[in-house]
VOGU-3710 file (C-alpha; in Angstrom, 3 decimals, decimal comma):
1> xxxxxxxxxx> 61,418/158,028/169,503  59,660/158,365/166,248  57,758/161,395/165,054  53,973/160,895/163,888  52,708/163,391/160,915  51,101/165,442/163,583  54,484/165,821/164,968  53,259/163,689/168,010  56,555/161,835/169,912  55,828/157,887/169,174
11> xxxxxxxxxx> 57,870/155,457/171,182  58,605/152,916/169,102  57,990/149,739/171,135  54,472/151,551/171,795  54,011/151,306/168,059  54,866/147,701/167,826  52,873/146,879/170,823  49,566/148,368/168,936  50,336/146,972/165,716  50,544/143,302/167,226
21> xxxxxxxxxx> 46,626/144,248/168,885  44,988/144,745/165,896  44,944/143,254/162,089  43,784/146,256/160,362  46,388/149,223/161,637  49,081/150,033/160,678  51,732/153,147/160,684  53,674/155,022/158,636  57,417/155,910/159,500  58,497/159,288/157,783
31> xxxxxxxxxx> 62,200/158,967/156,257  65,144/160,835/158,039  67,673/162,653/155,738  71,138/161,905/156,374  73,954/163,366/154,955  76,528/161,179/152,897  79,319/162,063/155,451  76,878/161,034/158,358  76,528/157,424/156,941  80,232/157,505/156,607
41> xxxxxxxxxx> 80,691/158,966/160,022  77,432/157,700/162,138  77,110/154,157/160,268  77,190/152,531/163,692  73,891/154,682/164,961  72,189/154,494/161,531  72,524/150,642/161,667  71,004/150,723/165,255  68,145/153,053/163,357  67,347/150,265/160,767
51> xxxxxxxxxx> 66,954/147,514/163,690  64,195/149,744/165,466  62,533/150,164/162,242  63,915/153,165/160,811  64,144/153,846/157,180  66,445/156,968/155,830  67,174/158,793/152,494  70,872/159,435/151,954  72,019/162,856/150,127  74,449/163,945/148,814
61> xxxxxxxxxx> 75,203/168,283/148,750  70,931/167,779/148,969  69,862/165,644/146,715  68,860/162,436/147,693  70,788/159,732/146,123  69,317/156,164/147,977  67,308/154,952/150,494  68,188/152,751/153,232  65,166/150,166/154,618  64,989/147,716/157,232
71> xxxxxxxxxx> 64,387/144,037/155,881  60,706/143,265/156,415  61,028/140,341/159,010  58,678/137,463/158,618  56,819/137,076/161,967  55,481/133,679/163,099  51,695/133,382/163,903  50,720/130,586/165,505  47,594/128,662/164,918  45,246/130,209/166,758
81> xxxxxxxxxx> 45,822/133,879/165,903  45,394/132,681/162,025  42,156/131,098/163,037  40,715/134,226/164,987  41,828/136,668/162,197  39,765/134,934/159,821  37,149/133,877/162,083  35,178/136,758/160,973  35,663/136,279/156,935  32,897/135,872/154,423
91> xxxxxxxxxx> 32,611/132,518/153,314  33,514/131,413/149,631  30,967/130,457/147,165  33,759/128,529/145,122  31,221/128,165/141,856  31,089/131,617/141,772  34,836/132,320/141,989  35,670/129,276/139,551  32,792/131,274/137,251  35,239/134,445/137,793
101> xxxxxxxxxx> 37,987/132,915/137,314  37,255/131,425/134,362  35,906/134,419/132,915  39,289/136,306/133,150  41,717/133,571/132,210  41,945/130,980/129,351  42,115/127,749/129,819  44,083/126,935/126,633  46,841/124,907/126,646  48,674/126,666/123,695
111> xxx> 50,773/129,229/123,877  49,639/132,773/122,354  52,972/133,631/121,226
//
């Protein structure tokens, strides 16, 4: 179970279920504090933590000295998804963003340095 900022009880496969619905949400996990001796003592249960997600700050007689994060996992979309995600995109006028483009970087082939 994860705690919201509102101090609602989140379940996390609940969470990942609504973030795969939608393209624009999106949720942010509050840190636990662990003690040094806890990531000695409860590494097994912390590492279990970082699978579902969970990120914590490690301290040491209370001040925080790291951070552990999950990896960010690359999920697969197919084809389709892609398609319907952008479905709904402006289109690109591409003279305009050459134009804006070009007006931010030079197209000089010799070095400034």
């Amino acid at each position: 179970m994860v705690t919201s900022s509102e101090g609602r009880q989140l379940d996390r496969a609940a969470i990942d279920d609504d973030l795969s619905c939608s393209a624009m949400c999106y949720v942010v996990l509050m840190a636990r504090d662990i003690t040094q001796r806890q990531l000695r003592n409860d590494s097994g249960e912390i590492m279990r933590g970082l699978d579902r997600g969970e990120t914590f700050v490690v301290t040491r007689h209370g001040v925080p000295v790291g951070e552990l994060t999950p990896l960010r996992r690359h999920r697969f979309v197919n084809a389709e998804t892609a398609v319907a995600i952008f479905r709904g995109a402006p289109s690109v006028d591409l003279a305009r963003l050459r134009a804006d483009l070009d007006a931010v970087a030079s197209q000089d082939p010799n070095p400034r340095a």
